[in-house]
C-alpha positions as CSV (number, residue, x, y, z in Angstrom):
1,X,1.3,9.0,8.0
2,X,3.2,9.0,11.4
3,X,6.2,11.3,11.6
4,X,8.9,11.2,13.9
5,X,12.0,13.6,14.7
6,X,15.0,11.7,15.1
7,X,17.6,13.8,16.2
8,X,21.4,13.7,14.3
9,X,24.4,15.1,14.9
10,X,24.7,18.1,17.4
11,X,21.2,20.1,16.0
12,X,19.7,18.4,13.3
13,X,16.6,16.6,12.7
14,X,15.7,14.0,10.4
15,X,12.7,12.4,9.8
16,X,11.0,9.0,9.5
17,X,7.5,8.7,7.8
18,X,5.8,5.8,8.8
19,X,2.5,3.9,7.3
20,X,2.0,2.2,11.1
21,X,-0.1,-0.1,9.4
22,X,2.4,-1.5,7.3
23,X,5.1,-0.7,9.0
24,X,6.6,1.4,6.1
25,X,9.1,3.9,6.4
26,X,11.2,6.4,4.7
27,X,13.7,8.7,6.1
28,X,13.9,12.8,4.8
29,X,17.5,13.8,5.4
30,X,20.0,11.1,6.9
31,X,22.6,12.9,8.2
32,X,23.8,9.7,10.0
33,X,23.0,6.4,9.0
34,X,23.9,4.8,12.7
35,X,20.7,6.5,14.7
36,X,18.3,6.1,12.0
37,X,18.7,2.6,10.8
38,X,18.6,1.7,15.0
39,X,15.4,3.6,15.3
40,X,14.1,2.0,12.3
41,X,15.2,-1.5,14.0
42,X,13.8,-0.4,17.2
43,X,10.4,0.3,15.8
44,X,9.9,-3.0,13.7
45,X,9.9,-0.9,10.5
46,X,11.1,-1.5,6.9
47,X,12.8,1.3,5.2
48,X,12.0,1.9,1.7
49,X,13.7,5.2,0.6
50,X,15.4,8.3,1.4
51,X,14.2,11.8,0.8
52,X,17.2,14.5,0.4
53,X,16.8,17.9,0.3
54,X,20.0,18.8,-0.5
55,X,23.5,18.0,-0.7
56,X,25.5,19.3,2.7
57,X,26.7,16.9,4.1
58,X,24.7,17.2,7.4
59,X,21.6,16.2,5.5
60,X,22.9,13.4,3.2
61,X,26.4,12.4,5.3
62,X,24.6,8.8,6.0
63,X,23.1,7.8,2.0
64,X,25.8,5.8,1.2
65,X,26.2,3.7,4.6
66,X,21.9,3.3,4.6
67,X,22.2,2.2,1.1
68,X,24.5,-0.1,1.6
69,X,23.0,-1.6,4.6
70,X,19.6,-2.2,2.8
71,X,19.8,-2.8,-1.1
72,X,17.5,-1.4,-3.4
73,X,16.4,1.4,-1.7
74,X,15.0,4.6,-3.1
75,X,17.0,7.8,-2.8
76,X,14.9,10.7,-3.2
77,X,16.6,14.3,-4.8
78,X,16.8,17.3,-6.9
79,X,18.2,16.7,-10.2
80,X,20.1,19.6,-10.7
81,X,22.0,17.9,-7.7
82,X,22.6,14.5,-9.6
83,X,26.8,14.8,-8.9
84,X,25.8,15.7,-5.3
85,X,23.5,13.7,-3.6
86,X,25.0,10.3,-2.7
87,X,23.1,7.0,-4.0
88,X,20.5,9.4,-5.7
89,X,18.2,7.0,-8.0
90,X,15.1,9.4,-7.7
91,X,15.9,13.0,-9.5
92,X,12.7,15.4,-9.3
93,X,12.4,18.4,-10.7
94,X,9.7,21.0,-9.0
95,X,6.3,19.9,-9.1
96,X,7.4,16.7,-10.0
97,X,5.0,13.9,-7.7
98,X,6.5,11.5,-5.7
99,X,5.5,8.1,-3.8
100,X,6.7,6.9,-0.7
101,X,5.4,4.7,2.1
102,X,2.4,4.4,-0.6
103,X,1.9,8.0,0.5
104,X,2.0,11.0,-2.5
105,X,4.1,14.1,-2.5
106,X,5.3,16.5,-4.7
107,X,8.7,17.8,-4.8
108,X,9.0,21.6,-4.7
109,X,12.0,23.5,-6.3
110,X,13.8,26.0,-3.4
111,X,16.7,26.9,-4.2
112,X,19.3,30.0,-2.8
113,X,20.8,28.2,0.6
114,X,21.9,26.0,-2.5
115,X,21.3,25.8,-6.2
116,X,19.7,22.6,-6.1
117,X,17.6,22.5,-2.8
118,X,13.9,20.6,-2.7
119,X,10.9,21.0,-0.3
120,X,8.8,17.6,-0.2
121,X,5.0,18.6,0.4
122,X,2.6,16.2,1.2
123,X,-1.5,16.9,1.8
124,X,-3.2,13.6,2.5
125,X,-2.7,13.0,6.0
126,X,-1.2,16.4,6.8
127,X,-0.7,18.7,5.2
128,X,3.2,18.7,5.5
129,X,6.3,20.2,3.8
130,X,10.0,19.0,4.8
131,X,11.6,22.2,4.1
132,X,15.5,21.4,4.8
133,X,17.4,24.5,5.6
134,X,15.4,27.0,3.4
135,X,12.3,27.8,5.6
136,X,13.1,27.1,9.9
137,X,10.9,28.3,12.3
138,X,11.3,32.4,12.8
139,X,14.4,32.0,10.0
140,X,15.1,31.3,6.5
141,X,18.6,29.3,5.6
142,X,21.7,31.2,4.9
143,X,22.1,32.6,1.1
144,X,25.6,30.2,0.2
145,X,24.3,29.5,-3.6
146,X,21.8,32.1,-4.3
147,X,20.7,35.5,-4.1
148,X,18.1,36.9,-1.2
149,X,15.4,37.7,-3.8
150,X,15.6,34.2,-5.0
151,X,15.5,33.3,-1.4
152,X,12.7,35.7,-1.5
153,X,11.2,33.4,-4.6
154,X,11.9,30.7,-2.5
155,X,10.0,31.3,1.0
156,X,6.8,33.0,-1.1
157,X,6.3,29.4,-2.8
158,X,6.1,27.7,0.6
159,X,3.9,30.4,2.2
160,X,1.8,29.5,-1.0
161,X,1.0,26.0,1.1
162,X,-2.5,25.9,3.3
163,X,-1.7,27.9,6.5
164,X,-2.3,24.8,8.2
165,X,0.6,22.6,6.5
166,X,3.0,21.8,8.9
167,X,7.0,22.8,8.6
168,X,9.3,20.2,9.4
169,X,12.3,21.8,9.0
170,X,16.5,20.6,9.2
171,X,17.5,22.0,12.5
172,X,16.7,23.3,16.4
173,X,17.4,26.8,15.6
174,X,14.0,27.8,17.2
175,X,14.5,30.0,20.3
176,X,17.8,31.6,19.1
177,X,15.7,32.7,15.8
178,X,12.6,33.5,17.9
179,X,15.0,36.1,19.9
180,X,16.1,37.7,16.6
181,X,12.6,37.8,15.4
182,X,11.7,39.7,18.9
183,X,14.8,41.9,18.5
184,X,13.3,43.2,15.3
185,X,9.3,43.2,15.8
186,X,9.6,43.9,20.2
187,X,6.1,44.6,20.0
188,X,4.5,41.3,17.7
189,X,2.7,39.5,20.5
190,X,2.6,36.6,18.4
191,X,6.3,36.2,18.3
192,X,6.8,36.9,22.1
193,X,4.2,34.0,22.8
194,X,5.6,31.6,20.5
195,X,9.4,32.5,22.3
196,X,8.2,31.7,26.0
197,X,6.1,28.8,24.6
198,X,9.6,27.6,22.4
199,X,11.9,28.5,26.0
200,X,9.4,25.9,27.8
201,X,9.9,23.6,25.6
202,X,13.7,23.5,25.2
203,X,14.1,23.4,29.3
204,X,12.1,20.1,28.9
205,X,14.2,19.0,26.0
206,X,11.2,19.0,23.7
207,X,11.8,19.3,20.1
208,X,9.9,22.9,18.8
209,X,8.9,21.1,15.3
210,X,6.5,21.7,13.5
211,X,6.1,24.7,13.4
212,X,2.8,25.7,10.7
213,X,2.7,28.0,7.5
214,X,0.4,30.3,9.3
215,X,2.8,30.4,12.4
216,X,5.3,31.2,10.2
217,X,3.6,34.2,8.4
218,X,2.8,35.6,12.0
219,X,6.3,35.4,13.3
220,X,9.2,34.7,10.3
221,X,11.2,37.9,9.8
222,X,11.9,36.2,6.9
223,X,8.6,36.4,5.7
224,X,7.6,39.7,6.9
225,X,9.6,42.2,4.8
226,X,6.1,44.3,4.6
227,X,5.9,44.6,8.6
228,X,5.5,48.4,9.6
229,X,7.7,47.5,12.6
230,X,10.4,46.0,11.2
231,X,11.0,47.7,8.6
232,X,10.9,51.0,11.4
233,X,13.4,49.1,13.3
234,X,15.6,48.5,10.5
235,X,15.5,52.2,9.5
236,X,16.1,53.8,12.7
237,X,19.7,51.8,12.5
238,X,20.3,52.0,8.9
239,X,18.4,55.4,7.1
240,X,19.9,55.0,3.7
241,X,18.5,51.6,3.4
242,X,15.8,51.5,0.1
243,X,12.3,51.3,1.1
244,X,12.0,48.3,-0.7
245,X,11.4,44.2,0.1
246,X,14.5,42.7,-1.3
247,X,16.6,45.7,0.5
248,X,14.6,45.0,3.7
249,X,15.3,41.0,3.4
250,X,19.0,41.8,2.2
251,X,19.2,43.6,5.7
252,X,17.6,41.1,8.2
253,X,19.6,38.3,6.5
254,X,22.8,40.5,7.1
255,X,21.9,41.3,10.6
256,X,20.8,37.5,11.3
257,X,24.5,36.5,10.2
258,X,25.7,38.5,13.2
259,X,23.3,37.8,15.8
């Protein structure tokens, strides 16, 4: 399975799965209908379905316009989000396997940046996991429908995936995330190589997806409540904070709102 970032709107990625063979495709999260279906065109391809992972309207804005521009096709979603995913004809629940592009996935249940979001994780070919705007690289997504130990919940199951699985996540957040991630852990030499690598990359106007489970476990605040340093950096700013995880996460998603 080919994959390839499209970029949408000012900072957001979708993404088209191709079988190159057959020229099979499916998009996860059509912000905009007008870029994809023209990339789609541009490549030859035939687009069979949609995957959603949930409902703002800068991941599903371009459903209805794709769905009425090719009949029949699949739309992909969680069904707790059944009155909020436009043209949604494929609920999933998590764990719930999946087909697309003759490829299998399974859907898996995130929710917290809203009540209803999906990862879609795929191993043959990959492994890969479309994790919307729950896991980023260096951040997790902002708490608008859930709590931060569900978030907690959350980010554990996708560091559960193969350190190798690859993180295809909803937006170019990377360097400005990286920079928080450095403000907390200034000594983490994994973070402070992944930043200059990510600040290359950006001046060339090269996407910094994917990222990699592993990556992210060496370098995600958001995944390293238990680090010595940052918990040290949190408490030299804030002493009365419990020395606890969900405190320590509570914390770094407060300070990331502000950065």
């Amino acid at each position: 399975m080919e994959i390839v970032p499209v970029p949408l709107l000012s900072d957001n990625y979708g993404y088209l799965l191709i079988d190159p063979d057959n020229k099979r495709a499916a998009i996860v999260d059509c912000s905009e209908a007008a870029p994809v279906l023209a990339e789609v065109t541009r490549r030859g391809l035939r687009l069979e379905a949609i995957l959603s992972t949930h409902h703002h309207y800068d991941h599903i804005g371009g459903n209805e316009e794709v769905a009425r521009a090719i009949p029949g096709i699949r739309v992909l979603g969680s069904r707790a989000d059944l009155q909020r995913v436009p043209a949604l004809t494929d609920p999933l629940a998590d764990g719930e396997e999946l087909e697309v592009i003759g490829r299998r996935g399974r859907a898996l249940f995130i929710p917290a940046h809203t009540s209803g979001h999906l990862a879609y994780f795929f191993a043959q070919d990959g492994p890969d996991v479309f994790t919307g705007d729950t896991l980023f690289a260096a951040r997790c997504g902002r708490l608008f429908e859930g709590s931060p130990a569900q978030m907690m919940q959350s980010l554990a199951k996708l560091a559960a995936l193969p350190d190798a699985t690859r993180v295809w996540c909803g937006h170019e957040y990377t360097e400005k995330n990286l920079r928080f991630a450095h403000h907390l852990e200034p000594a983490n030499a994994d973070i402070a190589a992944k930043l200059a690598r990510v600040e290359a990359q950006r001046k060339e106007g090269r996407p910094t997806v994917p990222s990699t489970i592993g990556e992210e476990k060496r370098t995600n605040p958001f995944l390293r409540s238990e680090s010595a340093e940052l918990r040290r950096t949190l408490h030299e700013r804030f002493p009365e904070l419990p020395n606890d995880a969900v405190a320590v996460f509570a914390k770094t998603r407060e300070l990331k709102d502000n950065f």
